[in-house]
MMTF fields as JSON, N, C-alpha, C and O atoms, coordinates in Angstrom:
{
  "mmtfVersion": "1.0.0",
  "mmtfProducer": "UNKNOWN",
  "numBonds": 295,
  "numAtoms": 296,
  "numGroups": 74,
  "numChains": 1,
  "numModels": 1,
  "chainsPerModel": [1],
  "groupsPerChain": [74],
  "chainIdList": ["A"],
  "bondAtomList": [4, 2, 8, 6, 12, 10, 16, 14, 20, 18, 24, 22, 28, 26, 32, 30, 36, 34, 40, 38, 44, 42, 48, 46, 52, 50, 56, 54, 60, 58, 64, 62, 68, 66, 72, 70, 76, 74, 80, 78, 84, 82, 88, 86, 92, 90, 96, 94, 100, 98, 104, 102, 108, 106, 112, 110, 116, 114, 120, 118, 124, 122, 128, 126, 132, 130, 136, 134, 140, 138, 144, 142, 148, 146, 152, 150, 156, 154, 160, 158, 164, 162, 168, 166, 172, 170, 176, 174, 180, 178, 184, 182, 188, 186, 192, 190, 196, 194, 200, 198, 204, 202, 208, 206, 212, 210, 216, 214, 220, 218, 224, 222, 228, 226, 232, 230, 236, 234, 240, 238, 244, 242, 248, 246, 252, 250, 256, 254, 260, 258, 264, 262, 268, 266, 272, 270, 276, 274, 280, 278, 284, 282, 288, 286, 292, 290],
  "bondOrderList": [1, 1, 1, 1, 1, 1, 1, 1, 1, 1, 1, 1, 1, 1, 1, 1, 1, 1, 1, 1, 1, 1, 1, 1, 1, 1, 1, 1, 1, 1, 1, 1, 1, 1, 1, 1, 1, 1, 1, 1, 1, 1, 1, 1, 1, 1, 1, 1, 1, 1, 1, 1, 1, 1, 1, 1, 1, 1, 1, 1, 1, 1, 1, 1, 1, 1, 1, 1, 1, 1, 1, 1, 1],
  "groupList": [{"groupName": "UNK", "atomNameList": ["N", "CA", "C", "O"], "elementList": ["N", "C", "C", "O"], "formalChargeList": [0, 0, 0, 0], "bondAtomList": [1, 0, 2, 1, 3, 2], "bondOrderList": [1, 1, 2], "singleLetterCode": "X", "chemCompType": "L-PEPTIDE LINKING"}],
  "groupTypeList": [0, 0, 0, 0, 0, 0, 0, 0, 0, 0, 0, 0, 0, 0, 0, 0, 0, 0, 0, 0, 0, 0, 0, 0, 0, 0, 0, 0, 0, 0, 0, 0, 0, 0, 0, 0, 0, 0, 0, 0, 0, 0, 0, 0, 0, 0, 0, 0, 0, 0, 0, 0, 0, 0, 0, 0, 0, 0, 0, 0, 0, 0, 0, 0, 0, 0, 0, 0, 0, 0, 0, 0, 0, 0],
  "groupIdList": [1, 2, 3, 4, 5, 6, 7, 8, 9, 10, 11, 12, 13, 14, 15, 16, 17, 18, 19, 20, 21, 22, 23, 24, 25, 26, 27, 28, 29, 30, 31, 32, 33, 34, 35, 36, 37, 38, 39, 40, 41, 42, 43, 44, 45, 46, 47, 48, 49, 50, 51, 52, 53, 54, 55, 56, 57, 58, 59, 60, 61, 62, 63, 64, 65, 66, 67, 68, 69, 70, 71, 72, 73, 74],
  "secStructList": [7, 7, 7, 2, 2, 2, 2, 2, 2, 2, 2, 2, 2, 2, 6, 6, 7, 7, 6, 6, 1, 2, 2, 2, 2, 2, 2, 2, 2, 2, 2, 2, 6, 6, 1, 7, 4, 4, 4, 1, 1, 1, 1, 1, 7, 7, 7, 7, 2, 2, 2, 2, 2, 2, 2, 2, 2, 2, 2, 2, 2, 2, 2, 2, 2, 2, 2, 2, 2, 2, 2, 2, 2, 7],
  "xCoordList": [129.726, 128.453, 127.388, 127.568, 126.097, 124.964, 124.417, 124.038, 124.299, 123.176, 121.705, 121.316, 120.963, 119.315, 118.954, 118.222, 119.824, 119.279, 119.74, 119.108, 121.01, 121.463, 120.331, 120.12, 119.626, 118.448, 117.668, 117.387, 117.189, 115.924, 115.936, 115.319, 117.106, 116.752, 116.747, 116.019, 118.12, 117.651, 116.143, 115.503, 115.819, 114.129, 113.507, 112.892, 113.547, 113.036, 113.405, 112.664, 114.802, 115.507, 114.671, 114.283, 114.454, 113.559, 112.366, 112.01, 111.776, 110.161, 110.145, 109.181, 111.473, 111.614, 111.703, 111.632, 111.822, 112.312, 113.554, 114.336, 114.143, 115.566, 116.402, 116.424, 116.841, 117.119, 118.621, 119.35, 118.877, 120.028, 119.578, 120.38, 118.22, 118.656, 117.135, 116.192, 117.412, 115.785, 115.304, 115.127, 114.822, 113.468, 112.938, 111.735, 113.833, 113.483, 113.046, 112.001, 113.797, 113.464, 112.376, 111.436, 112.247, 110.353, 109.315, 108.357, 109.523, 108.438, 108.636, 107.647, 109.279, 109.737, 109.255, 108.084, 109.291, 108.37, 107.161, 106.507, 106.244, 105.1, 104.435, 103.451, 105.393, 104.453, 104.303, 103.392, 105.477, 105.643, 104.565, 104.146, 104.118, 103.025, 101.807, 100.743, 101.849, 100.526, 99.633, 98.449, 100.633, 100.756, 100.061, 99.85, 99.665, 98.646, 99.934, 100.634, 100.146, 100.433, 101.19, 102.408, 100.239, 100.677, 101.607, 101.875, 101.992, 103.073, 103.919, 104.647, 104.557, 105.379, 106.598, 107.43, 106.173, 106.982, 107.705, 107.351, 108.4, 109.007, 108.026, 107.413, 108.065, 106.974, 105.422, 105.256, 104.275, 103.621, 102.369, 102.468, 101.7, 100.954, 99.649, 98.839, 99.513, 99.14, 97.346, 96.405, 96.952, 96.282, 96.741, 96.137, 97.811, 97.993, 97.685, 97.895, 97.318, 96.684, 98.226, 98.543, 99.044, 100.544, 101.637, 102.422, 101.359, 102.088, 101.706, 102.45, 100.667, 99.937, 100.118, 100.077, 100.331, 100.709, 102.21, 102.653, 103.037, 104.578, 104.875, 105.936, 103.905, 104.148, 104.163, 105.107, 102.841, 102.351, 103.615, 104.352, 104.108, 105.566, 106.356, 106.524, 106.949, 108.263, 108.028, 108.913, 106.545, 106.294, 107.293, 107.865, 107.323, 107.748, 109.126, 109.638, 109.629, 111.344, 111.901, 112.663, 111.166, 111.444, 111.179, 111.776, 110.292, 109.977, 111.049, 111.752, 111.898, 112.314, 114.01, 114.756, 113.946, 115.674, 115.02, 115.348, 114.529, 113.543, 114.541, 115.67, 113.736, 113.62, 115.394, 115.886, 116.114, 117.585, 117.987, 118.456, 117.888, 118.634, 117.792, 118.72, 117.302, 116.824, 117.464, 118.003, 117.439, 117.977, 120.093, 120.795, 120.686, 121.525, 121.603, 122.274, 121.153, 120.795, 121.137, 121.851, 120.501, 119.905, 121.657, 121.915],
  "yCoordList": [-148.578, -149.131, -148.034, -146.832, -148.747, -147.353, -147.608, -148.679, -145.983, -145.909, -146.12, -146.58, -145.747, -145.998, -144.838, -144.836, -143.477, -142.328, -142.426, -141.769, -143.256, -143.555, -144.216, -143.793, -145.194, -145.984, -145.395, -145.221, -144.981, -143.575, -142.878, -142.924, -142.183, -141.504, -141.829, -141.426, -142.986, -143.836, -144.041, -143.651, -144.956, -145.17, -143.941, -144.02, -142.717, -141.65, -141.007, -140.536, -141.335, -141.089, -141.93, -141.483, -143.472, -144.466, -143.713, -143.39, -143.501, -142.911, -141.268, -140.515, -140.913, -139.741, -138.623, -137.54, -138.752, -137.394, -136.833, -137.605, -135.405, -134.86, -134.909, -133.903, -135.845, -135.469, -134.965, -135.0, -134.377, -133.361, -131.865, -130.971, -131.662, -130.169, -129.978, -130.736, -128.704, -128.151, -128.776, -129.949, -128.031, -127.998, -129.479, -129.707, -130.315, -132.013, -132.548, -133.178, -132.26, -132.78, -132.469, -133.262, -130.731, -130.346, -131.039, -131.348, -131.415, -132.154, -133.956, -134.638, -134.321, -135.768, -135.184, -135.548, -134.423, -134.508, -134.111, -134.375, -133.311, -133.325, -134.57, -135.068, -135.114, -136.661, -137.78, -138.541, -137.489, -138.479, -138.474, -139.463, -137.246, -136.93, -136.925, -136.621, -137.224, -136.955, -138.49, -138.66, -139.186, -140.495, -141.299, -141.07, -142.538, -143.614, -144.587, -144.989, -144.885, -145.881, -146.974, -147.122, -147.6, -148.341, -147.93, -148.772, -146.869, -146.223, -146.028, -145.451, -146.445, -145.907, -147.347, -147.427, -148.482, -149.18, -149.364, -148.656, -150.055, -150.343, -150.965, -152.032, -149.91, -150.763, -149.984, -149.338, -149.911, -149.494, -150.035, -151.17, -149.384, -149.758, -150.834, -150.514, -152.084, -153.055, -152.854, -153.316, -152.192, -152.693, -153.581, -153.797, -154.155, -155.532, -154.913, -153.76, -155.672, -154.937, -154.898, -153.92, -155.975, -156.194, -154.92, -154.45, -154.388, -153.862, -151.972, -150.994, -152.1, -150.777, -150.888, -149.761, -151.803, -151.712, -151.557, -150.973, -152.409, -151.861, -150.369, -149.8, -149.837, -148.174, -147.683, -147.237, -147.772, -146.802, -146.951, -145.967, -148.169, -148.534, -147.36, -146.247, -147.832, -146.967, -145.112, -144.387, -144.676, -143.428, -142.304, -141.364, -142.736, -142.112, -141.809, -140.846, -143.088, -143.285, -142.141, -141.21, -142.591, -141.927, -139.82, -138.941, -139.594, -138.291, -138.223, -137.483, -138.798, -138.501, -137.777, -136.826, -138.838, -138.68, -137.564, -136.43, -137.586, -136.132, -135.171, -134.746, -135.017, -133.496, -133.394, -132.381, -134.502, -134.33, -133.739, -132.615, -134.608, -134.068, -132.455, -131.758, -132.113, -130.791, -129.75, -128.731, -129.918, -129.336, -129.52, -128.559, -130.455, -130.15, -129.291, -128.267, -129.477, -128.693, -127.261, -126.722, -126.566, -125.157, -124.823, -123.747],
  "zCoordList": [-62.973, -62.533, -62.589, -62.399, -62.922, -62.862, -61.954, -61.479, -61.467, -60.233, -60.594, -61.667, -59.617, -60.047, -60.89, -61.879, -60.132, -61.356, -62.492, -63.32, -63.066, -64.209, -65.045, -66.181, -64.554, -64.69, -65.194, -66.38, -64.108, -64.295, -65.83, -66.894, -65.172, -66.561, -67.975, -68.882, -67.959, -69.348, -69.834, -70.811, -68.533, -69.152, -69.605, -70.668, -68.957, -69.23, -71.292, -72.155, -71.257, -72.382, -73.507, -74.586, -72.917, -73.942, -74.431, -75.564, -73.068, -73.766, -74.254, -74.121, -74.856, -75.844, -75.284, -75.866, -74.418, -73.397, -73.209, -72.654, -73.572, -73.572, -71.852, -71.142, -71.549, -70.177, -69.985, -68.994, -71.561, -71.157, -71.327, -71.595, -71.149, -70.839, -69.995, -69.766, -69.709, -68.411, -68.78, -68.452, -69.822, -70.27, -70.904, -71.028, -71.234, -71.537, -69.512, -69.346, -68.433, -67.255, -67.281, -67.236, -67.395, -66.802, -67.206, -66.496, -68.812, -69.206, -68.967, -69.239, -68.713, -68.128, -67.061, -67.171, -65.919, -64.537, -64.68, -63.671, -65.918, -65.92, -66.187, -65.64, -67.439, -67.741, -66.215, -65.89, -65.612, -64.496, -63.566, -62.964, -63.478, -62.163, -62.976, -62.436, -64.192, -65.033, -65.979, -66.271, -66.165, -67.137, -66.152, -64.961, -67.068, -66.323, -66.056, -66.986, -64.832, -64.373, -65.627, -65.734, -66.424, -66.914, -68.171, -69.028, -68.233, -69.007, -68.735, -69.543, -67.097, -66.81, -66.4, -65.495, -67.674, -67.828, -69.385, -70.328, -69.467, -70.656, -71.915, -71.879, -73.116, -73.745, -73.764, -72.729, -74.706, -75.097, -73.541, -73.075, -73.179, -71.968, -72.314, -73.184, -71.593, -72.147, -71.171, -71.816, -69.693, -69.041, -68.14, -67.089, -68.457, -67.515, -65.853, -65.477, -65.304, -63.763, -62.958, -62.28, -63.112, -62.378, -62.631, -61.808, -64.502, -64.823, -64.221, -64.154, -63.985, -63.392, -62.169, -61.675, -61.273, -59.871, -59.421, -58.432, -60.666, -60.464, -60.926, -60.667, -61.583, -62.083, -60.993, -60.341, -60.714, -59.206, -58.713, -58.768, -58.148, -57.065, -57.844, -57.345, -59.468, -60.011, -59.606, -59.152, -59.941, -60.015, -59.31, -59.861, -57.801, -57.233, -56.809, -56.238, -57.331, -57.884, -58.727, -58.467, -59.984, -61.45, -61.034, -61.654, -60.027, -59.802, -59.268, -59.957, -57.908, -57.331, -58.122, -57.891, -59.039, -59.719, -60.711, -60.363, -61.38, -62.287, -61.408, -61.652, -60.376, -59.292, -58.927, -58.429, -59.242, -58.459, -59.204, -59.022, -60.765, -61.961, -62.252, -62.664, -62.245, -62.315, -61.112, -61.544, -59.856, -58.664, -59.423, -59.108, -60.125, -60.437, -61.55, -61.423, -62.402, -63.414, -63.392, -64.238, -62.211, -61.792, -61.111, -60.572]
}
């Protein structure tokens, strides 16, 4: 069964990010704290106002498993 950080980071893996090594997390946690909202779903960012309000929600998820998998990492 996958956990949520299993999740996480897949999606992270989708939008082309290395999340097997440092230096792929660091920049998967710069985009995370840096990206508009509406990018931080599946799929090319549309504006949709719903899809920018569930980002904001994911944001702080997706940072959170970022920062774990990195703290294991180290």
């Amino acid at each position: 069964m996958s956990t949520q950080q299993d999740i996480n980071l897949t999606f992270l893996s989708h939008k082309e990010f290395d999340i097997t090594t440092l230096d792929g997390l660091q920049k998967a946690l710069f985009w995370l704290k840096t990206a508009d909202a509406d990018e931080l779903m599946y799929g090319d960012g549309t504006g949709d106002s719903f899809d920018i309000m569930v980002g904001e929600m994911r944001r702080p998820m997706l940072i959170e498993s970022v920062e774990k998998a990195i703290r294991e990492a180290n």
